[in-house]
N, C-alpha and C positions, 0 to 999 in steps of 0.2 A: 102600423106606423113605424116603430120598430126599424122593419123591414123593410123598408120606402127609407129610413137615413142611412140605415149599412150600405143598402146598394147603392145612394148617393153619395157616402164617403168612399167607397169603393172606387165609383166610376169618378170623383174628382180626382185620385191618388194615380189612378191609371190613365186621366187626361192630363196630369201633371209628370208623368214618367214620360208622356208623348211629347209634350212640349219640351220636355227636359233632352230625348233624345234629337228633336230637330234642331234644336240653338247647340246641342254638342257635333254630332255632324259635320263633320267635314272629309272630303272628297281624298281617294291617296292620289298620287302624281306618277306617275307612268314613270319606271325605272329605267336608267338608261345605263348604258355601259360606261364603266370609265373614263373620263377623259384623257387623252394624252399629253404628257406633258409639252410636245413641243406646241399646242393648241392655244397656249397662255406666252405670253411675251417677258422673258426675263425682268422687264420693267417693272410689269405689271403684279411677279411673284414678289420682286424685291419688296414692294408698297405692300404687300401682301402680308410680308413678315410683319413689317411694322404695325400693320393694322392689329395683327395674332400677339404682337409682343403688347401694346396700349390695351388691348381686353383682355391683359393676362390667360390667354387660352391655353397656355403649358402645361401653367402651373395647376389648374385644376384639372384637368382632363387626361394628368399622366400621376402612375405611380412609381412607373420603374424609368430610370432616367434611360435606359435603354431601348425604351419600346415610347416614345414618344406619343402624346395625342390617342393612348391606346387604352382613356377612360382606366377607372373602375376608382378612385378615389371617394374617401367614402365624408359626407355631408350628414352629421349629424344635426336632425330638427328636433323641433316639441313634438312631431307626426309619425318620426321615424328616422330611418337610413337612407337617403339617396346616395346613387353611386353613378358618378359621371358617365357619360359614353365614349362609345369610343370613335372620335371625329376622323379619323384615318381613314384612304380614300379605297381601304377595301371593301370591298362588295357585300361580303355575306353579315361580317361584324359591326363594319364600318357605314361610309357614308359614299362608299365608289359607287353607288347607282343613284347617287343623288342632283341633279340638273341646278342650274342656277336659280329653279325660278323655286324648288324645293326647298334646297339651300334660305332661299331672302325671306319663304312664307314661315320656318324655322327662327329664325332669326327676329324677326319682324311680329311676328303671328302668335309663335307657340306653337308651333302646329309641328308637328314633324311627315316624314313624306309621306307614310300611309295614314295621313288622316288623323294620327293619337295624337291628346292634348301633353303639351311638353310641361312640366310642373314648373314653377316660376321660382324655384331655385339654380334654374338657367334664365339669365336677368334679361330675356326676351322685352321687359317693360323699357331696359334701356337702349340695347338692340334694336327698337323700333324707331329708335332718330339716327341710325346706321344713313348716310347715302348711298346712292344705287353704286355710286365711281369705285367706294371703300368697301361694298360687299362685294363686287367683280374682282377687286384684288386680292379679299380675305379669300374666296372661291377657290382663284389661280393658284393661293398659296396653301390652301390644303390641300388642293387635289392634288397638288407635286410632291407631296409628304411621301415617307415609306406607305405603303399597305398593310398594315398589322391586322393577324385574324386573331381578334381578341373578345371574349364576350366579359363585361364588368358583372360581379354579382347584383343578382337580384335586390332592387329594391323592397326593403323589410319596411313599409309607410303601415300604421295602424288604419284598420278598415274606422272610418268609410273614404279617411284620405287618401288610399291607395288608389280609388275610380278616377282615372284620367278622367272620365266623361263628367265628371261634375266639376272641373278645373274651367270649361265653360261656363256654369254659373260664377266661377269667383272672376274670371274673365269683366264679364257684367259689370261687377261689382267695383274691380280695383283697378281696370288696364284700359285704358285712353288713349292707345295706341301712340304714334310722335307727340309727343310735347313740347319740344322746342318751338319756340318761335324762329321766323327766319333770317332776323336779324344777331341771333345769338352768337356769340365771340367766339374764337379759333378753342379758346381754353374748356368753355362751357358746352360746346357739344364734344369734345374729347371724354370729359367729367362725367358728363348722362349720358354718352353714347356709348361707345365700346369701351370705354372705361371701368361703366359701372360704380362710378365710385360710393354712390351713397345708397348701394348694395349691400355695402359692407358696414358703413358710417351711421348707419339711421336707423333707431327700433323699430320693429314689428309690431303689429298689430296680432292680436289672435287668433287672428287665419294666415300669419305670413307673406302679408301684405304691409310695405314701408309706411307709418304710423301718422299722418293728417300732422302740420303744422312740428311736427319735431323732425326735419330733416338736418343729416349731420349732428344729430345731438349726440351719436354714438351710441354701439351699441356690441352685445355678445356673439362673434359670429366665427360657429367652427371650432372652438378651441379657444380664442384670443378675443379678448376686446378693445377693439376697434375704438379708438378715441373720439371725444367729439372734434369738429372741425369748424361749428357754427361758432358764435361767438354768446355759446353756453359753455366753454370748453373750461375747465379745471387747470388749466397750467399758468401759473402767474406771470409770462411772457407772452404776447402776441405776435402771430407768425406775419414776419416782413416779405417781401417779396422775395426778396434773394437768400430768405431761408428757404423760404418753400423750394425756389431752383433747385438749391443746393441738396436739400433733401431726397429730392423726386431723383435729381441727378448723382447721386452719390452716396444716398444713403444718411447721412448722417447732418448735423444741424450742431453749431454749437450752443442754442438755445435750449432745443428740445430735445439731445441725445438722438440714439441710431434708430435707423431702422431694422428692426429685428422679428421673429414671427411670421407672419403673412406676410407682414408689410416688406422683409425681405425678399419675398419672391416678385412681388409686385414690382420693386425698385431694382430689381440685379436681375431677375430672369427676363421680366415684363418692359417695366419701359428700359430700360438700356435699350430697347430698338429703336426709340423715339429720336427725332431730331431735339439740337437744344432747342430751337423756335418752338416746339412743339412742348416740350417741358417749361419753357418761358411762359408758353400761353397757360397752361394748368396752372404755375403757379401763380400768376396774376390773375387769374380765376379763384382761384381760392383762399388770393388776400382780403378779395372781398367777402366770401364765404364768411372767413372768420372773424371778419373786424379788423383786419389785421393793423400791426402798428406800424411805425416807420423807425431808421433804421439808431435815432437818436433815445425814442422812447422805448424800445427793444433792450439797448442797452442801460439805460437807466432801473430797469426792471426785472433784469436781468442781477445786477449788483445788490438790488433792495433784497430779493429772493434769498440769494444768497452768501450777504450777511446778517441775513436774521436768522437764518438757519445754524449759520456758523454763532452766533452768539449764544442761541438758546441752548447749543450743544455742549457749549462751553460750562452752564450751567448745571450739565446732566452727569450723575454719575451711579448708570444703569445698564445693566448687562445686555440692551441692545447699546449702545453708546458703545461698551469695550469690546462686542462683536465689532462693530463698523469700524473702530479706531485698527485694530486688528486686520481684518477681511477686506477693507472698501478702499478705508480715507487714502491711501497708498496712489489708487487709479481716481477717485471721485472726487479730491480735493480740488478746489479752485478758489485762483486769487478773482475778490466780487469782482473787480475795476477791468479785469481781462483774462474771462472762461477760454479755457481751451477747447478746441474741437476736437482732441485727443482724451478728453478727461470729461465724460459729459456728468454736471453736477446733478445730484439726485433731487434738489430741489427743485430744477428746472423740468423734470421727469414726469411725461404722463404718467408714467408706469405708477410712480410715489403718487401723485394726484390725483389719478381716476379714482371714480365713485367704488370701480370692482376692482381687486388686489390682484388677478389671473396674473395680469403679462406680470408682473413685481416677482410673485411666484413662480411663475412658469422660467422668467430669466434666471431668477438666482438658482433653483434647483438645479437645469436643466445649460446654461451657460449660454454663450452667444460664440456660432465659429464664425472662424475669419471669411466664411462664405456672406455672413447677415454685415448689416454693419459697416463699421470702419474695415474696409477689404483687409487684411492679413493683418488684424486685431482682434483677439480672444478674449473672450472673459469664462472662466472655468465656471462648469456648474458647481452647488453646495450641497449635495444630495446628502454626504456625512452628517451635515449637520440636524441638529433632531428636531423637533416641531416646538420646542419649546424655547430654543435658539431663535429661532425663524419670526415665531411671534413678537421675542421679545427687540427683534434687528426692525421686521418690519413696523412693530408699535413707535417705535422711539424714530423711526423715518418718517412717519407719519405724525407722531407730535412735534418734533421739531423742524421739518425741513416744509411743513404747510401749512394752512388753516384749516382745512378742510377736514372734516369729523371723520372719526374712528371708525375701522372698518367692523363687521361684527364677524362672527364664528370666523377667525382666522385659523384656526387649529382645525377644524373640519375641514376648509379649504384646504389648506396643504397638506391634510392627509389624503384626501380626495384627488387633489392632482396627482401625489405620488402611487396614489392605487391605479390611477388612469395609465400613468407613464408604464408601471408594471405590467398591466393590461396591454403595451402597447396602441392605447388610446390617445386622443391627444385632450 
């Protein structure tokens, strides 16, 4: 009897390996030589950029500003290390034997040309509402890239999430292939399409799939966290339309301070390809994401923020208070009734108001160059200062400039980012 269920658990395990390997299966695509560049129409490389600059593909897929599109950046998960590839239209490293129709089932699929499943920290889930028009012109514009022979280190993922072939089962499970509807607005397939935005915007679940019902609530991605965007967000101003333009288009907001971090490259590498229509559309897309206000209630909310902040400060007379009197209020100070967009106040500050203290940290340490940001505006980093400086700047930011509860082990955090920055980490 025994012996009659071992070999029945045996042979279920082994008819479960067989079904496992026919739904992972998939075919490779017959390599083809290079394409040449004059085979793509100027036109159509130009559209091409744009499409490469709105899916940020630079900025992740390069580490040396020299060697473009030549992967190896490294993705830290809860599974492991990913490290980009390298998209450059060389042959042996790259993706020069790769055909259009390789190229769309990558993009679209997961799939890459021989048949391996692509890990879904290439946002393939967003990818798959790409149009046929906009992946011919992404095509055109990689393939006319340099050729770099470059190979990215090895993926270090902890077994069993290393097996592309079970990237299939979570296929199953998480990936729906398009989701857009067809009637969806200029701004809203740029957002879920090559965009990716709520890639970076939206928890995870605990296989690394975007989290049921919390999209845009924000989330830890890479290094930074990503703020929310829904209209769960922490900041006591709501994003108007013509912030959001402004933002997407330049970087900086006088409501909600700069863009700096990721969201840097996103906004000065990335979209700067973008038409303004096309930045117009995202941000009217994403007023409604967030609830947003209008441009009366913006600033009404904007002045309560901070002169309560200014009041309570006034109150305070505590060694973060004469840090910031010191170090900050010089560049952060603002009259409530008319914020500068030169002077972004800390109470308006995701950075001050998110649930995690990273980016707060990660700015003051580590500073903002005139690349992030307000273009040729610096904020130096604080690395001099000691952890117990830092606590007592960031506590007294946090009790007076919001409502929002106390962060906890701040002294670990910034000794922890400062080990990382050491490390070279981010």
């Amino acid at each position: 009897m025994i012996k009659r269920i071992a070999v029945g658990i045996v042979g279920l395990i082994i008819l479960g390996f067989i079904v496992l390997l026919l739904l992972a299966w998939e075919g490779s695509i017959e390599p083809q030589s290079p394409p040449s560049a004059d085979s793509f129409s100027q036109e159509q490389i130009d559209r091409g950029q744009v499409m490469a600059g709105i899916g940020n593909c630079q900025s992740c897929h390069t580490t040396d500003p020299d060697q473009p599109y030549a992967g190896g950046l490294a993705f830290e998960t809860e599974f492991g290390t990913l490290y980009s590839t390298n998209i450059t239209p060389d042959p042996e490293s790259g993706i020069g034997q790769w055909s259009q129709e390789a190229f769309n089932r990558a993009m679209r699929e997961g799939v890459s040309r021989d048949g391996s499943h692509l890990f879904p920290a290439f946002p393939y889930t967003h990818f798959a509402n790409v149009s046929d028009a906009d992946l011919e012109d992404l095509y055109a514009y990689m393939m006319t890239r340099e050729a770099i022979n470059a190979e990215p280190p090895e993926n270090t993922l902890r077994f069993p999430f290393s097996i592309r072939m079970l990237q299939a089962g979570w296929k199953l499970l998480y990936f729906d292939g398009a989701t857009l509807e067809e009637d969806a607005s200029r701004g809203e397939y740029l957002a879920e399409g090559l965009g990716h935005c709520s890639a970076c915007h939206t928890p995870r679940n605990s296989v690394g799939a975007e989290a049921d019902g919390q999209d845009y609530d924000g989330a830890f991605v890479n290094g930074w966290f990503a703020p929310a965007l829904s209209d769960n967000h922490s900041t006591p101003v709501g994003w108007t339309e013509d912030e959001l333009f402004l933002y997407l288009r330049n970087g900086v907001s006088i409501y909600h301070g700069v863009a700096a971090g990721s969201m840097a490259d996103v906004v000065h590498q990335g979209l700067v390809e973008a038409s303004d229509d096309d930045i117009r559309a995202l941000a009217r897309y994403f007023h409604t994401v967030t609830g947003g206000s209008d441009a009366a209630q913006a600033g009404s909310q904007a002045a309560r923020a901070i002169r309560t902040a200014q009041e309570r400060s006034a109150g305070t007379l505590s060694r973060g208070e004469e840090l910031f009197t010191y170090g900050c209020a010089s560049c952060h100070y603002n009259n409530p009734d008319e914020p500068s967009i030169m002077r972004p106040d800390m109470s308006l500050n995701s950075a001050v108001t998110a649930d995690d203290p990273t980016n707060l940290i990660r700015f003051t340490l580590e500073g903002i160059s005139d690349e992030a940001g307000i273009q040729g505006v610096v904020m130096p980093g604080y690395t001099d200062w000691s952890n117990d400086d830092l606590v007592a700047l960031f506590t007294f930011l946090r009790d007076t400039h919001t409502d929002r509860p106390a962060w906890d082990n701040l002294e670990q955090r910034i000794q922890a980012l400062r080990d990382n920055a050491g490390n070279g980490k981010e």
